[in-house]
TINUPA-571687 format. One record per residue (C-alpha): x, y, z. Coordinates in steps of 0.25 Angstrom, whole numbers, plus 5000, padded with zeros to 4 digits. Example, Ala and Ser with C-alpha at 12.3 -4.5 7.8 and 13.67 -1.06 7.14 Angstrom:
<pts>
x = 5049&y = 4982&z = 5031 .
x = 5055&y = 4996&z = 5029 .
</pts>
This chain:
<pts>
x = 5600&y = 6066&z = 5832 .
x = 5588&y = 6062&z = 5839 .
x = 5582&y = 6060&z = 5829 .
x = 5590&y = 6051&z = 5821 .
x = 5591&y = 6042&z = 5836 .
x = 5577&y = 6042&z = 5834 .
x = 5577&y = 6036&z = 5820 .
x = 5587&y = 6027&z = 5823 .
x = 5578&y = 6019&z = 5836 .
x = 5567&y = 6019&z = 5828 .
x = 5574&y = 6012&z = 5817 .
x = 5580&y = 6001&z = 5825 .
x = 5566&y = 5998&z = 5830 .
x = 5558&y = 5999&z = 5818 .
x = 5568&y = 5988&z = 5813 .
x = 5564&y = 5981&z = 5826 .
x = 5548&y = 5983&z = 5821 .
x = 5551&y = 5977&z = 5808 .
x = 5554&y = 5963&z = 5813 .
x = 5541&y = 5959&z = 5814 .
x = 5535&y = 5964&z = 5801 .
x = 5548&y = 5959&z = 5793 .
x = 5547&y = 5945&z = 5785 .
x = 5554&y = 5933&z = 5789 .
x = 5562&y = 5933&z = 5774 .
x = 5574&y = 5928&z = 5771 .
x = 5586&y = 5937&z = 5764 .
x = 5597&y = 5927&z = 5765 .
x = 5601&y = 5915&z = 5775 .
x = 5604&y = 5921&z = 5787 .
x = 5594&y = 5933&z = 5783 .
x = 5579&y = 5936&z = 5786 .
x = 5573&y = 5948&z = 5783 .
x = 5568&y = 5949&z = 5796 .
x = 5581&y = 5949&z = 5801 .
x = 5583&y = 5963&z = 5794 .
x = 5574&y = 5973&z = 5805 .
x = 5581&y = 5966&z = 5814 .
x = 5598&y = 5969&z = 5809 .
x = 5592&y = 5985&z = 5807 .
x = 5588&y = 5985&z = 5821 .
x = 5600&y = 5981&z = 5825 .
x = 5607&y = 5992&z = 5816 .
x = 5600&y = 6004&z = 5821 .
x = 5601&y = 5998&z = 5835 .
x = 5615&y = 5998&z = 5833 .
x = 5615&y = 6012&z = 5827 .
x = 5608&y = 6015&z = 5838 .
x = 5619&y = 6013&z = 5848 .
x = 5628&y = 6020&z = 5840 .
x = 5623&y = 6031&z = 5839 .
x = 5619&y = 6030&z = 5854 .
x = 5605&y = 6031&z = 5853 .
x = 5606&y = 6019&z = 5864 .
x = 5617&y = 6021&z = 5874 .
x = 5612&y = 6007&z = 5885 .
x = 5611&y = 5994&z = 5887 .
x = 5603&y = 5992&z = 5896 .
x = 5612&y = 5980&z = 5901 .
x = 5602&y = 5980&z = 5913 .
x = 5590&y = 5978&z = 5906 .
x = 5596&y = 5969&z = 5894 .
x = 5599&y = 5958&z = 5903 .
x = 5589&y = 5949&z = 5903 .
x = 5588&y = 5948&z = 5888 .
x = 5601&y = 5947&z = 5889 .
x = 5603&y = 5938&z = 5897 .
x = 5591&y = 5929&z = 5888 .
x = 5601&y = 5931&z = 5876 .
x = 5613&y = 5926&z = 5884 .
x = 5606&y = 5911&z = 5887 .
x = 5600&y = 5910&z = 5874 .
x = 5612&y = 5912&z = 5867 .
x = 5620&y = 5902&z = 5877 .
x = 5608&y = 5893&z = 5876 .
x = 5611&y = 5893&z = 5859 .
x = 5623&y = 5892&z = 5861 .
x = 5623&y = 5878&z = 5868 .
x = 5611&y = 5873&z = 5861 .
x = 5615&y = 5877&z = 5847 .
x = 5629&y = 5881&z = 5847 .
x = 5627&y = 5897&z = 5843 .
x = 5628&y = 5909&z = 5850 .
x = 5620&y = 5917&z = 5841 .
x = 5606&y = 5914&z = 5836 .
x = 5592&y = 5919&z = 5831 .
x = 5588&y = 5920&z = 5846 .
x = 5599&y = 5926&z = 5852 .
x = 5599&y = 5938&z = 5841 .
x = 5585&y = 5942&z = 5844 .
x = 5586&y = 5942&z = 5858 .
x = 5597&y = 5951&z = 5857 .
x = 5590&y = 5960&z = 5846 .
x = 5580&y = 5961&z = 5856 .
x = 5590&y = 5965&z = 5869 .
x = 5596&y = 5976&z = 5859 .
x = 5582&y = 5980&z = 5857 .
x = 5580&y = 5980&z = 5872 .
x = 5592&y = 5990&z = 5873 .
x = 5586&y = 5999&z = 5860 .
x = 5575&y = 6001&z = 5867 .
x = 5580&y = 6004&z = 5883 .
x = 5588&y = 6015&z = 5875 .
x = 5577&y = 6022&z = 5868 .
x = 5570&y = 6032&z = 5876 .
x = 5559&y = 6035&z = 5867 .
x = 5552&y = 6022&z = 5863 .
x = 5538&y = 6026&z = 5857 .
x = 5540&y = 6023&z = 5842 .
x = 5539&y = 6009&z = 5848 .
x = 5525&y = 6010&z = 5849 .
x = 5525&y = 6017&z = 5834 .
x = 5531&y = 6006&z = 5829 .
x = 5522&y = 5995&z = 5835 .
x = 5509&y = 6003&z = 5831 .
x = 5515&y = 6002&z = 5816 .
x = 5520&y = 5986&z = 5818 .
x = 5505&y = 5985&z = 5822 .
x = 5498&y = 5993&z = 5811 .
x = 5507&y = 5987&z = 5800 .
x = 5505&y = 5973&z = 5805 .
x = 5489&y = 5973&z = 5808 .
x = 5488&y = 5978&z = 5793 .
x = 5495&y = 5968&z = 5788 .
x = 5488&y = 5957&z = 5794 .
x = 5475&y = 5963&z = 5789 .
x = 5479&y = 5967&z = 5774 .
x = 5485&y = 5957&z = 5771 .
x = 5475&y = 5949&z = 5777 .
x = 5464&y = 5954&z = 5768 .
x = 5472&y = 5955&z = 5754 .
x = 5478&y = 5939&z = 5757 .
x = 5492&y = 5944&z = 5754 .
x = 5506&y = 5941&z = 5760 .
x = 5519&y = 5942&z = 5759 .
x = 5525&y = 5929&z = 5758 .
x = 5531&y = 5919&z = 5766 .
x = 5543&y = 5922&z = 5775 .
x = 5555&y = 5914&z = 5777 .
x = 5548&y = 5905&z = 5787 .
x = 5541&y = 5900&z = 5776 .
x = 5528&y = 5898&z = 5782 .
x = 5519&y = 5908&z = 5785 .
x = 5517&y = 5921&z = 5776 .
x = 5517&y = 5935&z = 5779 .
x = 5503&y = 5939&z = 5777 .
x = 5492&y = 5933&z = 5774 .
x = 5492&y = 5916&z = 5774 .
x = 5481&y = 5908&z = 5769 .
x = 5474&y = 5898&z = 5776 .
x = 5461&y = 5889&z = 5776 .
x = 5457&y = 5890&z = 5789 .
x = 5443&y = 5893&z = 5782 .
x = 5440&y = 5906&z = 5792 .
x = 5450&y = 5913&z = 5786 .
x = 5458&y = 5916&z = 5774 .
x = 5471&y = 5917&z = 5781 .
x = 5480&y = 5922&z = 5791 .
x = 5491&y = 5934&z = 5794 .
x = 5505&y = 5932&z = 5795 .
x = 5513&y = 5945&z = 5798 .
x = 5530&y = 5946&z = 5794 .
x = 5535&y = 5940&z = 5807 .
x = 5539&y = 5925&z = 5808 .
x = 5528&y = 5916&z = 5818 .
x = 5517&y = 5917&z = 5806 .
x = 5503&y = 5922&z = 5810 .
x = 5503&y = 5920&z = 5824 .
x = 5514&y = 5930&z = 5828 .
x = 5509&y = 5940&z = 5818 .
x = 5496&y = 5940&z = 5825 .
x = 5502&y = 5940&z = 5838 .
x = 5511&y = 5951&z = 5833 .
x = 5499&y = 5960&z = 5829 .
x = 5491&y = 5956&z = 5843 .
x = 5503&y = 5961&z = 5852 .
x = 5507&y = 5974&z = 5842 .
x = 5491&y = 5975&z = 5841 .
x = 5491&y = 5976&z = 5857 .
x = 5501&y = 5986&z = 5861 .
x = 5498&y = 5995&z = 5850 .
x = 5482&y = 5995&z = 5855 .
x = 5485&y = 5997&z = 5869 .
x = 5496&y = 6009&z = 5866 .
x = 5489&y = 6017&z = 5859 .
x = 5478&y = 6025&z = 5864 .
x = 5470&y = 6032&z = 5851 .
x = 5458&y = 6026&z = 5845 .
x = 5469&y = 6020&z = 5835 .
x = 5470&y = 6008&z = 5844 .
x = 5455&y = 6005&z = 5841 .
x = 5459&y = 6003&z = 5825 .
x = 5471&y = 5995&z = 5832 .
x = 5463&y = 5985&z = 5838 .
x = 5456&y = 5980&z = 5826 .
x = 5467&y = 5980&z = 5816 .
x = 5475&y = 5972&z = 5826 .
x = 5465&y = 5963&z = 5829 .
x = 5463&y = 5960&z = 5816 .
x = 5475&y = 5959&z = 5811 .
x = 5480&y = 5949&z = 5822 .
x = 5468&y = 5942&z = 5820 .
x = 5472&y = 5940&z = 5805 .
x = 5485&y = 5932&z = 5809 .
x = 5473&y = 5923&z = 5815 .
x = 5483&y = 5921&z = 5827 .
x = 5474&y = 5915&z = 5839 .
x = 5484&y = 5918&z = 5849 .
x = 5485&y = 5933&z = 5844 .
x = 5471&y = 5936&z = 5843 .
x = 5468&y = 5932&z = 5858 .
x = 5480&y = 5939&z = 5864 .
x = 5475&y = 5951&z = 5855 .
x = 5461&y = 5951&z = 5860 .
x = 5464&y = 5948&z = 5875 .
x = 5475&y = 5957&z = 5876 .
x = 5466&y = 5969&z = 5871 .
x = 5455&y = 5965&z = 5878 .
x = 5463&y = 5966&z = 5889 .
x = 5469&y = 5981&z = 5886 .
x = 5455&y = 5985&z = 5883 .
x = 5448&y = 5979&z = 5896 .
x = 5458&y = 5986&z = 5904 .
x = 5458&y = 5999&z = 5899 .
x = 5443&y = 5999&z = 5896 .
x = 5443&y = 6001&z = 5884 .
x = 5428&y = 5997&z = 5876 .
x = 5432&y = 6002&z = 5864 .
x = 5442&y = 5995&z = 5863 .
x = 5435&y = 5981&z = 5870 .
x = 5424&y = 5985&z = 5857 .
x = 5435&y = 5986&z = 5845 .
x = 5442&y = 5972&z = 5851 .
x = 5429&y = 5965&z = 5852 .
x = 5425&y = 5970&z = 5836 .
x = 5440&y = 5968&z = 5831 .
x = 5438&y = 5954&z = 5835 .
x = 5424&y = 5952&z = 5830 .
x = 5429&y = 5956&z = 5817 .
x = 5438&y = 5945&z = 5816 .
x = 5428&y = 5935&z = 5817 .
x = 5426&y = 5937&z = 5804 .
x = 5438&y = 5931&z = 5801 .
x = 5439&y = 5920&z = 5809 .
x = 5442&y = 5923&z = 5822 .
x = 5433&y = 5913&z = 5829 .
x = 5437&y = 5902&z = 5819 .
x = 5451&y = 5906&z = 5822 .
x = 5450&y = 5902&z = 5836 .
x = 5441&y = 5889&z = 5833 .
x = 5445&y = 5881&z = 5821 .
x = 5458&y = 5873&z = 5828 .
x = 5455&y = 5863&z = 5819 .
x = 5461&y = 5870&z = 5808 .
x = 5472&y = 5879&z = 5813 .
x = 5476&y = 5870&z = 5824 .
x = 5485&y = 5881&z = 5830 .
x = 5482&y = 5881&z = 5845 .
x = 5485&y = 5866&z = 5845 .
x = 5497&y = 5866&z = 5837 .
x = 5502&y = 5878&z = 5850 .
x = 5495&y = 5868&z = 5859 .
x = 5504&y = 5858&z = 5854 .
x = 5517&y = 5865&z = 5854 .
x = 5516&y = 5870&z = 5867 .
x = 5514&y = 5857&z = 5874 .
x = 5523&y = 5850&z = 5867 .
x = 5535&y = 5861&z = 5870 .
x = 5529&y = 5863&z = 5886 .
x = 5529&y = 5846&z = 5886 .
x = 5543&y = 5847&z = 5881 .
x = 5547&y = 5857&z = 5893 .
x = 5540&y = 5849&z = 5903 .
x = 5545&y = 5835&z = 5898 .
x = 5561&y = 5840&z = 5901 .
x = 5569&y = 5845&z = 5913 .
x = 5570&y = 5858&z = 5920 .
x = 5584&y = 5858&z = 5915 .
x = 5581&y = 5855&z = 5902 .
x = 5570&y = 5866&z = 5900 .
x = 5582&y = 5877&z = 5906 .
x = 5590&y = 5877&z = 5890 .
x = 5579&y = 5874&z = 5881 .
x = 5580&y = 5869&z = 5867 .
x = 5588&y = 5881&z = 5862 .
x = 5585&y = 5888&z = 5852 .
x = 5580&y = 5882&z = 5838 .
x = 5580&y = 5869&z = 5843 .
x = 5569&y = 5863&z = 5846 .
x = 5553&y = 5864&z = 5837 .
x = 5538&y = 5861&z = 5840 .
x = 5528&y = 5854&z = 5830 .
x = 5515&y = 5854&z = 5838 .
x = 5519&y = 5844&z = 5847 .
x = 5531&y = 5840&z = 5846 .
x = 5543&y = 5849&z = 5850 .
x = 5558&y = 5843&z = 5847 .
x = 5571&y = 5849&z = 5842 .
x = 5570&y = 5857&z = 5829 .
x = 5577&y = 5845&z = 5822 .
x = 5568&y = 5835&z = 5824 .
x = 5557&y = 5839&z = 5817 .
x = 5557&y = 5835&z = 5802 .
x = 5556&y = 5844&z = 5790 .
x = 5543&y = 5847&z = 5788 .
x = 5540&y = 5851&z = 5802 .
x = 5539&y = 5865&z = 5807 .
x = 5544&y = 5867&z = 5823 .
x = 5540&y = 5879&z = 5830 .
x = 5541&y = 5883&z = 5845 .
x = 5530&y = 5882&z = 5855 .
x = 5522&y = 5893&z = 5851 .
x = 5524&y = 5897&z = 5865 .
x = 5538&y = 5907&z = 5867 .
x = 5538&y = 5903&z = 5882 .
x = 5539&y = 5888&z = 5877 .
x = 5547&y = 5893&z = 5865 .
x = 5558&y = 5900&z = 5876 .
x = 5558&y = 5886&z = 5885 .
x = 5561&y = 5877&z = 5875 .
x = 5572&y = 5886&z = 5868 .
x = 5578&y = 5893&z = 5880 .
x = 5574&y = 5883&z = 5892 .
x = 5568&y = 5889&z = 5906 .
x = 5580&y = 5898&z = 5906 .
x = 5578&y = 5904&z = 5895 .
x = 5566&y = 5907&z = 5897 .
x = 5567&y = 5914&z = 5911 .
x = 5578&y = 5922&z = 5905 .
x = 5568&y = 5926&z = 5891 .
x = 5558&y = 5928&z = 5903 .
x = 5568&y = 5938&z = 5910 .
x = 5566&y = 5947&z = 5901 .
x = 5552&y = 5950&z = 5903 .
x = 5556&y = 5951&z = 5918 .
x = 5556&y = 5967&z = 5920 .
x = 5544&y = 5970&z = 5909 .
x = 5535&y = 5959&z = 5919 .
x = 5538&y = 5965&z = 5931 .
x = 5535&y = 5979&z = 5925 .
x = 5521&y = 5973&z = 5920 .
x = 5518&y = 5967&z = 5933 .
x = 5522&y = 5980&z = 5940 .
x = 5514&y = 5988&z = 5933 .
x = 5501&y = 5980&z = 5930 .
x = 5491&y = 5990&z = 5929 .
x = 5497&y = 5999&z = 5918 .
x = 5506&y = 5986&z = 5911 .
x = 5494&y = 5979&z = 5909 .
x = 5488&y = 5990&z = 5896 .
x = 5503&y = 5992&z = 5893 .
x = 5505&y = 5991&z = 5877 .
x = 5519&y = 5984&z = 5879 .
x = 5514&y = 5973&z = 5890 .
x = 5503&y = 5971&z = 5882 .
x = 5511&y = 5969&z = 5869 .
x = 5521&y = 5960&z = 5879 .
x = 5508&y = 5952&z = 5885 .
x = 5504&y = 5949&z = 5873 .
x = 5515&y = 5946&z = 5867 .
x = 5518&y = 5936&z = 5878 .
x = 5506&y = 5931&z = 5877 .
x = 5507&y = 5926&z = 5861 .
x = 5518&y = 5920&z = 5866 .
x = 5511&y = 5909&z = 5872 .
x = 5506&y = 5905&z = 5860 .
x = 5518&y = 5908&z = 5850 .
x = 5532&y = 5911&z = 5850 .
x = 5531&y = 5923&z = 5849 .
x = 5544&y = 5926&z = 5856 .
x = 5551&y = 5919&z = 5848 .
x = 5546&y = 5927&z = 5835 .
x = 5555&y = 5936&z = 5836 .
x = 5549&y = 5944&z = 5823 .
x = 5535&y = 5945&z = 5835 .
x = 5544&y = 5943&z = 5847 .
x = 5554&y = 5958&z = 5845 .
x = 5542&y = 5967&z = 5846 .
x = 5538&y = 5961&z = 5860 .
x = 5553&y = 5964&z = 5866 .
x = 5554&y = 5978&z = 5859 .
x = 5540&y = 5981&z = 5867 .
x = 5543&y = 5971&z = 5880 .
x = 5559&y = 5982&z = 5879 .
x = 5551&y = 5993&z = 5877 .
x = 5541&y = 5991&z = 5891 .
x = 5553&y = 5988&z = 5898 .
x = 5561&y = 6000&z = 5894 .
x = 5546&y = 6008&z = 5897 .
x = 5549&y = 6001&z = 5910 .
x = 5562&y = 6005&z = 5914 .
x = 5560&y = 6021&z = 5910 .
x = 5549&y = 6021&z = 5919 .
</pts>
């Protein structure tokens, strides 16, 4: 009986791990492939229940989630006359998640499973990268999965994992997964880890990613003294020189990407400014509004040929669709987990979950990252698990 319990959690949450590593196809119109991990999840979580594997609610603990899907879904429903959308489901998705995992009293496969997402992920990026191969394009029709060609001259191309956000979000998806499994395990294995993450991050040629890797394990390594470790970072890095990691960081002229993040989060901060406290509480709403470089309007406005995006910032991103009150109440949420880190400085600080977390939040400020919620369900299935760790203390 035990045993079949067991199966039947580890299940629900290898569907859970499969989100980010499953193409954005489509099956039919109101189907995407993707969505598939997420529907078995749901029907082992259910089964789950049943079967009485989780007995609690954890009412207490669910509220400010809660509470967030509660406004966002009276906000929709003002703004764009539905109850239920896209947004709503997810959070939801991620509250039953939050109750899966206060019910589970052994959590460890977690940190198997991440190690696998990791490994998997980093030798994709690097296989592919070498043979020039890919998958195809998915049903966002712009980047491909795999390997894309380019003529920046200093390299031949760059990575693109399975989850929507293009090459960007996979390079911040192996940086964070590249972290947490580096400083949780304590064999000479996460030496090997360090390259191979590295260099498959670096692949994704992800500026933002590359740095949060490097400082963030500089950091892990300065505070726990570890030389070795200092040593393999400074190599891993000195490798990739060799494939353009200096022109990567220098040749604006042709990728034109730090500008382009420049642009769009002064145009949505000038857009902030520019209108009255009451008119920043609502926000736009969900799906209404778009940003080209410098201009930010409603999604409508833009002609044909135009491709909106959000601020490439998920604090900006949170503002403009869900207003200063949603974004206290998102904020909420990270209330008790703060307090914890704060609490506990000292030991937090080379903790592998605020770690994953920091950094995490930190890619944010350059992406919307949050908003991906392909990237975005791994970092509350950790952020749930620390506070669960918490709460059994």
């Amino acid at each position: 009986m035990v045993k079949s319990k067991d199966i039947l959690i580890k299940l629900q949450f290898l569907f859970v791990f499969l989100i980010p590593v499953t193409p954005h196809f489509t099956i039919s119109q109101n189907l995407q492939l993707d969505d598939i991990p997420v529907f078995l999840s749901l029907f082992f979580l259910i089964c789950n229940f049943y079967f009485k594997n989780y007995k609690k609610f954890y009412i207490k603990e669910s509220l400010p989630i809660a509470i967030f899907i509660i406004y966002i879904s009276i906000q929709n429903f003002i703004l764009n006359g539905s109850i239920i959308y896209s947004d709503n489901l997810r959070f939801t998705f991620y509250l039953l998640t939050f109750i899966s995992i206060m019910n589970i009293k052994e959590f460890s496969f977690i940190d198997r499973y991440i190690f696998s997402l990791m490994i998997f992920l980093t030798f994709f990026s690097i296989s592919f990268y070498f043979f020039e191969t890919h998958l195809g394009t998915d049903s966002y029709e712009y980047w491909k999965i795999g390997f894309n060609q380019n003529e920046w001259g200093f390299t031949k191309g760059r990575m693109n994992g399975f989850q929507a956000g293009g090459p960007n979000a996979f390079g911040g998806l192996i940086a964070c997964l590249t972290i947490y499994c580096i400083s949780k395990i304590r064999s000479n294995l996460h030496y090997l880890l360090i390259f191979i993450g590295i260099f498959g991050c670096f692949l994704t040629y992800s500026r933002a990613s590359i740095i949060v890797l490097f400082l963030s394990l500089l950091f892990y390594f300065l505070l726990n003294r570890n030389l070795i470790g200092f040593f393999i970072l400074i190599l891993s890095f000195l490798v990739t020189i060799n494939f353009g990691l200096i022109e990567r960081f220098t040749s604006e002229s042709e990728t034109e990407g730090i500008q382009d993040r420049i642009e769009m989060q002064g145009a949505s901060i000038e857009n902030i400014t520019s209108k009255s406290f009451s008119e920043n509480l609502i926000g736009y709403g969900y799906g209404r509004f778009g940003i080209v470089r410098s201009e930010l309007k409603l999604i409508d406005e833009f002609q044909d040929q135009y491709r909106p995006t959000g601020p490439h910032n998920s604090f900006l991103f949170m503002i403009l669709n869900y207003g200063i009150i949603g974004l206290i109440l998102f904020l909420n949420i990270f209330l008790y987990p703060l307090r914890v880190f704060f609490k506990k400085l000292n030991k937090n600080l080379t903790n592998p979950s605020y770690l994953f977390l920091g950094s995490f939040i930190a890619l944010s400020f350059t992406g919307d990252f949050i908003q991906n919620h392909s990237v975005s369900v791994l970092f509350f299935v950790v952020l749930f698990n620390s506070i669960k760790a918490e709460l059994n203390e």
